[in-house]
ZAGU-291685 format. One line per 4 residues: for each residue x, y, z of N, C-alpha, C, CB. Coordinates in nm, 2 decimals, m for minus. Glycine has a CB too. Example, Ala and Ser with C-alpha at 12.3 -4.5 7.8 and 13.67 -1.06 7.14 Angstrom:
2
1.32 m0.57 0.78 1.23 m0.45 0.78 1.32 m0.33 0.78 1.13 m0.45 0.90  1.28 m0.22 0.71 1.37 m0.11 0.71 1.29 0.00 0.79 1.41 m0.06 0.57 .
//
This chain:
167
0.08 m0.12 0.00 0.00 0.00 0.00 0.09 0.12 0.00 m0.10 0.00 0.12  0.04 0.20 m0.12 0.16 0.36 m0.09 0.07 0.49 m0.08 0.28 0.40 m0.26  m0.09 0.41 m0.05 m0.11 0.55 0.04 m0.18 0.67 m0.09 0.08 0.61 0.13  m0.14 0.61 m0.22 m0.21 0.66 m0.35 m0.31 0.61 m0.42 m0.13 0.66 m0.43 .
m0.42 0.72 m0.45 m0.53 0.65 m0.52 m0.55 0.63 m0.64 m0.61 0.70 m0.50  m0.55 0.50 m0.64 m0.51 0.39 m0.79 m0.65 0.41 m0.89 m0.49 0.17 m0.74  m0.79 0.48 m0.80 m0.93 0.48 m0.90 m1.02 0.55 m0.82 m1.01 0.34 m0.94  m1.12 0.62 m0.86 m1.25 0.62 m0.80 m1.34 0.63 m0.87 m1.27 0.70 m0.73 .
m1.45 0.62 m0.79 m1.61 0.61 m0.89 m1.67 0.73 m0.83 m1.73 0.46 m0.87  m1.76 0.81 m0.94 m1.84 0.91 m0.91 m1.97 0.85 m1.00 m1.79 1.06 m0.95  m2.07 0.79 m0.90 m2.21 0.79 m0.95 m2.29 0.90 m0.97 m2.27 0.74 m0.88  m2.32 1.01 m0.92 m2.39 1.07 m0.91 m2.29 1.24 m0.96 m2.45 1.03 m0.78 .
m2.37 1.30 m1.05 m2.24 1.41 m1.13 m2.31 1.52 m1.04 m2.23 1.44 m1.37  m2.44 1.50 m1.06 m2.49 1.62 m0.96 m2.60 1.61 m0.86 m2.54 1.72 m1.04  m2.62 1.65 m0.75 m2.69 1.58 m0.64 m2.82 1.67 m0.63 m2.61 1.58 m0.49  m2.84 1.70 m0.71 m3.00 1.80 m0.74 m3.08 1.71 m0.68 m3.06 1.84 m0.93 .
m3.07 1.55 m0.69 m3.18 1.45 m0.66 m3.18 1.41 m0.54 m3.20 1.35 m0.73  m3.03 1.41 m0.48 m3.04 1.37 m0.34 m3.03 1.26 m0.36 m3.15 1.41 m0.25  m2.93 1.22 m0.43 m2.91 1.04 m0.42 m2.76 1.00 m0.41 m2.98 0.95 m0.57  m2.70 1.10 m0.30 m2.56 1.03 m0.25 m2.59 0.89 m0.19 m2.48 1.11 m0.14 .
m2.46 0.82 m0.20 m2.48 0.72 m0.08 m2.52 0.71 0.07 m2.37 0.68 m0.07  m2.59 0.68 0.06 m2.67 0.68 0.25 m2.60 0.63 0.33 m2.82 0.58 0.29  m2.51 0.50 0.26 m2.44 0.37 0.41 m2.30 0.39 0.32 m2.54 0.13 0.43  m2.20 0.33 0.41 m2.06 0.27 0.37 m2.05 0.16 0.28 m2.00 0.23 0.48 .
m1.99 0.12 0.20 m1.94 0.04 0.10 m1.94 m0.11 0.19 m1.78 0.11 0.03  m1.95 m0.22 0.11 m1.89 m0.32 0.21 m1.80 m0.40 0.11 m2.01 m0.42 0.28  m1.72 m0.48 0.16 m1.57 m0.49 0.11 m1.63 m0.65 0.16 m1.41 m0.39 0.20  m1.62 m0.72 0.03 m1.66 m0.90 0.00 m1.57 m0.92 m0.11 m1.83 m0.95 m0.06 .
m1.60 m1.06 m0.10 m1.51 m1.16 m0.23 m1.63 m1.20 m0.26 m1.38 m1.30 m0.20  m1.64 m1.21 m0.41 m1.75 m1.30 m0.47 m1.66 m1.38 m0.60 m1.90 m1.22 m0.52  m1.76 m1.46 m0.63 m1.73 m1.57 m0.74 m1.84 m1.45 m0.89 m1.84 m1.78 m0.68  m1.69 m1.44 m0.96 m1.75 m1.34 m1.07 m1.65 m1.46 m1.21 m1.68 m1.10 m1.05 .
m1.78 m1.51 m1.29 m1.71 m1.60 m1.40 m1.60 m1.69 m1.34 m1.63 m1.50 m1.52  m1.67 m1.74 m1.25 m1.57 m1.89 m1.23 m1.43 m1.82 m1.13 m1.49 m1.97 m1.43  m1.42 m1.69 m1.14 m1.31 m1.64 m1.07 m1.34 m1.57 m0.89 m1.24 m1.51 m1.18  m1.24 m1.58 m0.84 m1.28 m1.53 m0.66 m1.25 m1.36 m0.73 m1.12 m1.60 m0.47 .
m1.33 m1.26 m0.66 m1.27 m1.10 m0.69 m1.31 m1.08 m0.57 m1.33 m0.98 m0.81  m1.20 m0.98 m0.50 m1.22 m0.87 m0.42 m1.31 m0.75 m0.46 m1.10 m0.83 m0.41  m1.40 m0.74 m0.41 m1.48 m0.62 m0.44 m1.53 m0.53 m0.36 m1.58 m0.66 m0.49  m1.60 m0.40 m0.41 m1.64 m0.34 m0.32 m1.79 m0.30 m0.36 m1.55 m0.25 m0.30 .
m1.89 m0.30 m0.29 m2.07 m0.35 m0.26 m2.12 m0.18 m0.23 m2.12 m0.51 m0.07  m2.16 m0.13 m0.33 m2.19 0.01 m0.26 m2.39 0.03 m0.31 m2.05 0.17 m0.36  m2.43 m0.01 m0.21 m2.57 0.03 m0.26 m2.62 0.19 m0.24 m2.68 m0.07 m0.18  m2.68 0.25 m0.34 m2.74 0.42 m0.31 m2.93 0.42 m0.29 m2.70 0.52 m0.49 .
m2.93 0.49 m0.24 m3.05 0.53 m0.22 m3.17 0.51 m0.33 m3.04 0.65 m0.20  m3.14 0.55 m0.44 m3.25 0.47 m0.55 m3.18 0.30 m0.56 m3.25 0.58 m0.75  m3.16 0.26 m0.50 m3.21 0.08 m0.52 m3.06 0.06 m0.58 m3.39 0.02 m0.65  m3.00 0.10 m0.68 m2.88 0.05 m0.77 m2.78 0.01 m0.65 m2.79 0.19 m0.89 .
m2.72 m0.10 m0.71 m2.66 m0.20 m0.62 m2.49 m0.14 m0.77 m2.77 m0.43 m0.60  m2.36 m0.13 m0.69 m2.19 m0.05 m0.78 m2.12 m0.19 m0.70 m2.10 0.18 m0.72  m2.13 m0.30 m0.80 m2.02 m0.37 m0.79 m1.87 m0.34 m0.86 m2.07 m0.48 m0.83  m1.75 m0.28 m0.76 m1.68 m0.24 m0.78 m1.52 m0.32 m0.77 m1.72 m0.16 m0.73 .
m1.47 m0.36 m0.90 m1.31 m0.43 m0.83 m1.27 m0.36 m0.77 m1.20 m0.47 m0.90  m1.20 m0.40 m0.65 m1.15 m0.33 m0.52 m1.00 m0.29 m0.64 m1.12 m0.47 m0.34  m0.92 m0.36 m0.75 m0.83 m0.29 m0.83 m0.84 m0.21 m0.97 m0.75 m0.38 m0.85  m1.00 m0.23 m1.04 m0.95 m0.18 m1.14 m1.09 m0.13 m1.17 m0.86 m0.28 m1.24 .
m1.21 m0.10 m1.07 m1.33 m0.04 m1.10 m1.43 m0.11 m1.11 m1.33 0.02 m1.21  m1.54 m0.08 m1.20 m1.66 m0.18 m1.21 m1.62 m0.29 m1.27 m1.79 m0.13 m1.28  m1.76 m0.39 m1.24 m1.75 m0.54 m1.31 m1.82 m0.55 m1.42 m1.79 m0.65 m1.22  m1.95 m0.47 m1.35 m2.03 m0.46 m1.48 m2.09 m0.32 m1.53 m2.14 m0.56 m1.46 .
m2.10 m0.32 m1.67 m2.13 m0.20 m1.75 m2.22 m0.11 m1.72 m2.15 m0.23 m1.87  m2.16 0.03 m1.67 m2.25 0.14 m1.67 m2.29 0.22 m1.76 m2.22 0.20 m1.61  m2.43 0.31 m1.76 m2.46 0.35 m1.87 m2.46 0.45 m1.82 m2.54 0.32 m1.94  m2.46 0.58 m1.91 m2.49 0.72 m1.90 m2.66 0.73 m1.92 m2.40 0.81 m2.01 .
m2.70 0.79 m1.78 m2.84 0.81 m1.84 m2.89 1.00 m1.82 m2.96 0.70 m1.75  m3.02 0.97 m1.87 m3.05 1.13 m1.84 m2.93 1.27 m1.91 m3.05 1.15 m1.63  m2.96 1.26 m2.01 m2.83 1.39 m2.09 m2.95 1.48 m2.07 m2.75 1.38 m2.31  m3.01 1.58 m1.96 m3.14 1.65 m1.97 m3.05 1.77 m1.93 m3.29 1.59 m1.86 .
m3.05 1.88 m2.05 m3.00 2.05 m2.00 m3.08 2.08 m1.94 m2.99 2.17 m2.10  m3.07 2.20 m1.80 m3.12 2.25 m1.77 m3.05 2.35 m1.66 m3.21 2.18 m1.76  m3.09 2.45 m1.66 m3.04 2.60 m1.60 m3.02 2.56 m1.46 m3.17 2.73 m1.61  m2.87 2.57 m1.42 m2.87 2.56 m1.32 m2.68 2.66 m1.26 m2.91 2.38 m1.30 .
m2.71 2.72 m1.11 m2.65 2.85 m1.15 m2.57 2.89 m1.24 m2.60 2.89 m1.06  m2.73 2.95 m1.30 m2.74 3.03 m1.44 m2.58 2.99 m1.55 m2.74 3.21 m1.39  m2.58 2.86 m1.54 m2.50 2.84 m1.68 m2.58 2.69 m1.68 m2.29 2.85 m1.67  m2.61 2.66 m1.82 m2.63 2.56 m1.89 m2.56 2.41 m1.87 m2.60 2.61 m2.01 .
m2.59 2.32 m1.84 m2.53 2.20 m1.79 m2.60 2.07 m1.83 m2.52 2.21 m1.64  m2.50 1.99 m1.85 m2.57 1.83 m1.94 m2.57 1.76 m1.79 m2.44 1.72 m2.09  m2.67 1.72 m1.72 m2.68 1.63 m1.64 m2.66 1.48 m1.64 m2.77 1.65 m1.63  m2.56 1.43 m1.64 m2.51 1.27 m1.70 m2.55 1.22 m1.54 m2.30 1.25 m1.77 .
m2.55 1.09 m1.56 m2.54 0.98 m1.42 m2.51 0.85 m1.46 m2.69 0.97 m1.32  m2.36 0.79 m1.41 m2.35 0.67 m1.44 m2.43 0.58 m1.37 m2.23 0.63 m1.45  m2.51 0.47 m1.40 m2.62 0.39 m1.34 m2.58 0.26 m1.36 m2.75 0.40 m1.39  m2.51 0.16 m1.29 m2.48 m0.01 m1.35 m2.63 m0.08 m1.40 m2.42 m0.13 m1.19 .
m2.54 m0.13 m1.55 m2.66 m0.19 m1.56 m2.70 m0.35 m1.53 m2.69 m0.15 m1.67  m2.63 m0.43 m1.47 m2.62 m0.52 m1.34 m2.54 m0.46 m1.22 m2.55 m0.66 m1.38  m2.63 m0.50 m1.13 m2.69 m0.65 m1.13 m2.84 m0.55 m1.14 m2.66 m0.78 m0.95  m2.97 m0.55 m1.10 m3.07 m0.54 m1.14 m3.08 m0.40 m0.98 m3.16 m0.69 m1.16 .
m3.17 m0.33 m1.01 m3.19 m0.20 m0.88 m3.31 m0.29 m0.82 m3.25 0.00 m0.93  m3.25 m0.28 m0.70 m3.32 m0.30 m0.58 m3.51 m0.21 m0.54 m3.19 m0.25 m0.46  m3.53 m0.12 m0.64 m3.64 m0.12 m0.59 m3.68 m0.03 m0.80 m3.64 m0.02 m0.40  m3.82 m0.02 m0.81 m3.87 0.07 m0.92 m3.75 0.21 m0.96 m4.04 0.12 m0.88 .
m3.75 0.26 m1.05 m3.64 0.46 m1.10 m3.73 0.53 m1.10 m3.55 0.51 m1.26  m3.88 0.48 m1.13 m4.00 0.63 m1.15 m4.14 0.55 m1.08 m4.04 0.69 m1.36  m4.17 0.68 m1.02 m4.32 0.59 m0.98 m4.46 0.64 m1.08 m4.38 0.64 m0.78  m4.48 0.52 m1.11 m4.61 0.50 m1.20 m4.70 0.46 m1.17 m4.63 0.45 m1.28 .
m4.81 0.47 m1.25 m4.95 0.40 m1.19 m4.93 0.24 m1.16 m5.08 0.42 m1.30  m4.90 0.16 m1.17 m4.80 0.07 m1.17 m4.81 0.03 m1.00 m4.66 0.14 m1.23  m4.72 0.13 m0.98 m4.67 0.18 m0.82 m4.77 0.20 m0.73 m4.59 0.32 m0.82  m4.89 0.23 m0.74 m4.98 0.31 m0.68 m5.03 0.18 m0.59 m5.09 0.39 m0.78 .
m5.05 0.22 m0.42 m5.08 0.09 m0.32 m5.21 0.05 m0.35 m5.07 0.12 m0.15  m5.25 m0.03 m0.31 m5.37 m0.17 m0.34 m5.44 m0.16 m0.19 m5.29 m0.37 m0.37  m5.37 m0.11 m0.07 m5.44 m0.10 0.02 m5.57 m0.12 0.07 m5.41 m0.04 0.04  m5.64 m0.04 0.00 m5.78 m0.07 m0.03 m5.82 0.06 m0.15 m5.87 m0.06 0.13 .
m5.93 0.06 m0.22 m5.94 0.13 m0.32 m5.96 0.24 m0.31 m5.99 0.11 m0.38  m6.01 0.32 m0.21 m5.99 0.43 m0.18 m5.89 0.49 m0.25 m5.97 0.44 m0.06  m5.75 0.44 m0.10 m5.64 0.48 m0.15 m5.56 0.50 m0.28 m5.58 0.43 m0.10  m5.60 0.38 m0.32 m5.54 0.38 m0.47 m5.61 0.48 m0.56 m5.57 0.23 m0.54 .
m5.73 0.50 m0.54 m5.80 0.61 m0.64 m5.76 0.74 m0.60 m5.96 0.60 m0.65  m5.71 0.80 m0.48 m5.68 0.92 m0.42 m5.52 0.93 m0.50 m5.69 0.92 m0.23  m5.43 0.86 m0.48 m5.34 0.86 m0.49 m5.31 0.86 m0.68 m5.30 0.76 m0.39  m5.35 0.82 m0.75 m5.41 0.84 m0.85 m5.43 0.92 m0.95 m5.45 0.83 m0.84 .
m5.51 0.97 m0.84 m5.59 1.14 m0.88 m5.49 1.23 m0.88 m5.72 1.20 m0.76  m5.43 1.23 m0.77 m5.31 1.33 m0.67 m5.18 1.27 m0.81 m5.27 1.23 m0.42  m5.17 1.17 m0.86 m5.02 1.13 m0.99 m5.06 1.24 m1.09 m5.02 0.95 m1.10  m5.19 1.24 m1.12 m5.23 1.31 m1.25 m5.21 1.48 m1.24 m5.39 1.28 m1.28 .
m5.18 1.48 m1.12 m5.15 1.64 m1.08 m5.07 1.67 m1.09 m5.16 1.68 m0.99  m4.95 1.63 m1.14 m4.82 1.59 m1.17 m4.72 1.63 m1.33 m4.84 1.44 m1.15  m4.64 1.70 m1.39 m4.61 1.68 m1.49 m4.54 1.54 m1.50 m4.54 1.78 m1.52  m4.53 1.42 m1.59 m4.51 1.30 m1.64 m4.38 1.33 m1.56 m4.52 1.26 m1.80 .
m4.32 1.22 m1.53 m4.17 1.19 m1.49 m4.16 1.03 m1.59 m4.15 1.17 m1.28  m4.03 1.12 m1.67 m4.01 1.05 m1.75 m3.85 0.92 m1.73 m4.01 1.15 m1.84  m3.80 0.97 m1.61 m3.70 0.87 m1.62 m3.63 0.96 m1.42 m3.58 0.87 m1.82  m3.58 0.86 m1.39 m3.51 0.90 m1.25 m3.46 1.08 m1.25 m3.35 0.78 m1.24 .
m3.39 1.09 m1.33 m3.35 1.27 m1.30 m3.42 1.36 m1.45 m3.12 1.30 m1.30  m3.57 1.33 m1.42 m3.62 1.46 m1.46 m3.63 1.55 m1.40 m3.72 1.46 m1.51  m3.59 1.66 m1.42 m3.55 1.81 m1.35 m3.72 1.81 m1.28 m3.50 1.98 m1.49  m3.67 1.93 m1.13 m3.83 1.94 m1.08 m3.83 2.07 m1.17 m3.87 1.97 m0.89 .
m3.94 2.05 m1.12 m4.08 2.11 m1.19 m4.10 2.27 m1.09 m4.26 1.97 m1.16  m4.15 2.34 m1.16 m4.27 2.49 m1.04 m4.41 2.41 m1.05 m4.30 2.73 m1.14  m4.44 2.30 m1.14 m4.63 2.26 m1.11 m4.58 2.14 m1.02 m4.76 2.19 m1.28  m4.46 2.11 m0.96 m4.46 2.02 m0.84 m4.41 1.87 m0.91 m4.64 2.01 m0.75 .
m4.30 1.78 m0.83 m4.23 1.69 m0.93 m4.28 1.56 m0.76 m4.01 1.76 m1.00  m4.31 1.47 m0.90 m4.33 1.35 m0.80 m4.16 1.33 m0.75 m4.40 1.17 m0.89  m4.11 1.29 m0.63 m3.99 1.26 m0.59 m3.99 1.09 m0.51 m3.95 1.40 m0.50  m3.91 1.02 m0.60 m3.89 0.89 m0.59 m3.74 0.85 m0.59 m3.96 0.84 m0.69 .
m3.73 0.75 m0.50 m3.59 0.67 m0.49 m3.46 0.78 m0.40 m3.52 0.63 m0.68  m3.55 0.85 m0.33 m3.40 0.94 m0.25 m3.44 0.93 m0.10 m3.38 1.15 m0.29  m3.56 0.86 m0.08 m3.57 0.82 0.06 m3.59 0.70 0.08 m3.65 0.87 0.13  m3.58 0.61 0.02 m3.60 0.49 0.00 m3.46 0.43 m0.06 m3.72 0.48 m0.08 .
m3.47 0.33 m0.13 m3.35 0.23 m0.20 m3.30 0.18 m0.05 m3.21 0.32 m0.31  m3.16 0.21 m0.02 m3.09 0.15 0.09 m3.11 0.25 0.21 m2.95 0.13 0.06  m3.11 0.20 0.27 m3.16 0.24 0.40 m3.06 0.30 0.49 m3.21 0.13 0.48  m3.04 0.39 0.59 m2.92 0.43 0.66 m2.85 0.32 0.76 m2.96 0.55 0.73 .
m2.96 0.25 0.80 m2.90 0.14 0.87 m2.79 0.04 0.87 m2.96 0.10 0.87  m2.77 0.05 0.70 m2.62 m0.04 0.65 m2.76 m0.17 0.57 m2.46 m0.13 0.87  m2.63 m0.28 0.55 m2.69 m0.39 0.47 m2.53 m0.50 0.54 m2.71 m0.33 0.25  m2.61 m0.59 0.47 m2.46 m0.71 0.52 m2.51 m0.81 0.35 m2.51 m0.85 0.77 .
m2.38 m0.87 0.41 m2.33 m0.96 0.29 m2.30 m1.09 0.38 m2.18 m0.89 0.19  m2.34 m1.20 0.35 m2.29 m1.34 0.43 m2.19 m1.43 0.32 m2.45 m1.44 0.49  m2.17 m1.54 0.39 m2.04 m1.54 0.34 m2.05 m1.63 0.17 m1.96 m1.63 0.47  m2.18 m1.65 0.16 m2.19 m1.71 m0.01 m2.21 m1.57 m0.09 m2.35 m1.82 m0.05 .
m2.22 m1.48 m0.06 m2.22 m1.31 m0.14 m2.33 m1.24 m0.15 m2.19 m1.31 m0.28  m2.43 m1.33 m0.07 m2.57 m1.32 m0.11 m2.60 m1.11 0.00 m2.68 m1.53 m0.01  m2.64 m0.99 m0.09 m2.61 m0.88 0.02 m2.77 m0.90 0.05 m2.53 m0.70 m0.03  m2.77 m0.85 0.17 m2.91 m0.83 0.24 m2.93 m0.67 0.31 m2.92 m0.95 0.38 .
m3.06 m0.66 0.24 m3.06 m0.46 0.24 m3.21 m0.47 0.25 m2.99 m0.35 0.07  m3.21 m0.37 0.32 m3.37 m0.32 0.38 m3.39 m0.20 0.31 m3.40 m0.29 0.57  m3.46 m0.21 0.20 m3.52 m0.12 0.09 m3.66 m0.06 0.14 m3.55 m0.21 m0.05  m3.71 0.08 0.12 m3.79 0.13 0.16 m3.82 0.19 m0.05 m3.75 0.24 0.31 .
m3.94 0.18 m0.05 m3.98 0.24 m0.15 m4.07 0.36 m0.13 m4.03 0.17 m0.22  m4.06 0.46 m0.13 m4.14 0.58 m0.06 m4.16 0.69 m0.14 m4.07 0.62 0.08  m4.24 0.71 m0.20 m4.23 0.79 m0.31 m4.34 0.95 m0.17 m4.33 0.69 m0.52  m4.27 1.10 m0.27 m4.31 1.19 m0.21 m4.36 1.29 m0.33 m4.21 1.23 m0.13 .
m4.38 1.43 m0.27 m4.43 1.51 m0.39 m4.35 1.67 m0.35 m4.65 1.51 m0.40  m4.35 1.76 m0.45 m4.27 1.89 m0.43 m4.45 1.97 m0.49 m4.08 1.92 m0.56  m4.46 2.06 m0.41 m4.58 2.14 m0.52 m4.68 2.09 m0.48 m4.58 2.12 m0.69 .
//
């Protein structure tokens, strides 16, 4: 060890959404293609699970999502976010009617009513809104509590799906 940093990952380019990491990384070996890797297990607040080689970065392929301009102090800016696209996110990226609880129908029809009040959210970082932006996956995904990994690799995380509203 010489105390120099050999990599790092930036998930998130801008935090307009509030989806830093909530908990600490956890540091496992798993079986990746027949091979043992050192890795490092970083789950974020919208559900995405960053399998990271502890030497040379991710394992598996991230994508750039969301290229959405928009005015922010007052100079022009491409909003990128690298997102893995394994292993699979731990909880829904947008809430849709889909999403809406079953509780009893009441609820579901209130809640409903209250989506349609809503400009469309079209993908995890559509910019908010002034007519009020549904807000999903920044209090929920991983939990502050931490998560654990046992010793077959299997991680265990207490996901909250909790969707809110601005407006």
């Amino acid at each position: 060890m010489t105390g120099v940093r050999k990599w790092h990952h930036q998930a998130i380019h801008h935090d307009l959404w509030d989806r830093d990491f909530p908990i600490p990384p956890n540091l496992t070996t798993i079986d990746f293609n027949g091979q043992k890797r050192d890795v490092v297990v970083q789950v974020g607040k919208d559900g995405y699970v960053y399998v990271l080689d502890r030497d040379s970065r991710t394992l598996f392929p991230l994508e750039e999502r969301s290229g959405l301009p928009m005015v922010c102090l007052a100079n022009i800016h491409t909003l990128c976010n690298l997102c893995p696209v394994k292993p699979k996110s731990l909880m829904p990226q947008i809430f849709t009617e889909g999403e809406i609880t079953n509780i009893s129908p009441e609820s579901h029809e209130f809640v409903k009513n209250r989506l349609k009040e809503f400009p469309p959210t079209t993908d995890q970082f559509t910019p908010p809104s002034s007519k009020g932006t549904i807000l999903f996956g920044y209090s929920g995904g991983a939990e502050w509590g931490g998560n654990a990994i046992d010793p077959e690799g299997i991680l265990y995380q207490n996901v909250n799906i909790a969707p809110g509203s601005s407006g």
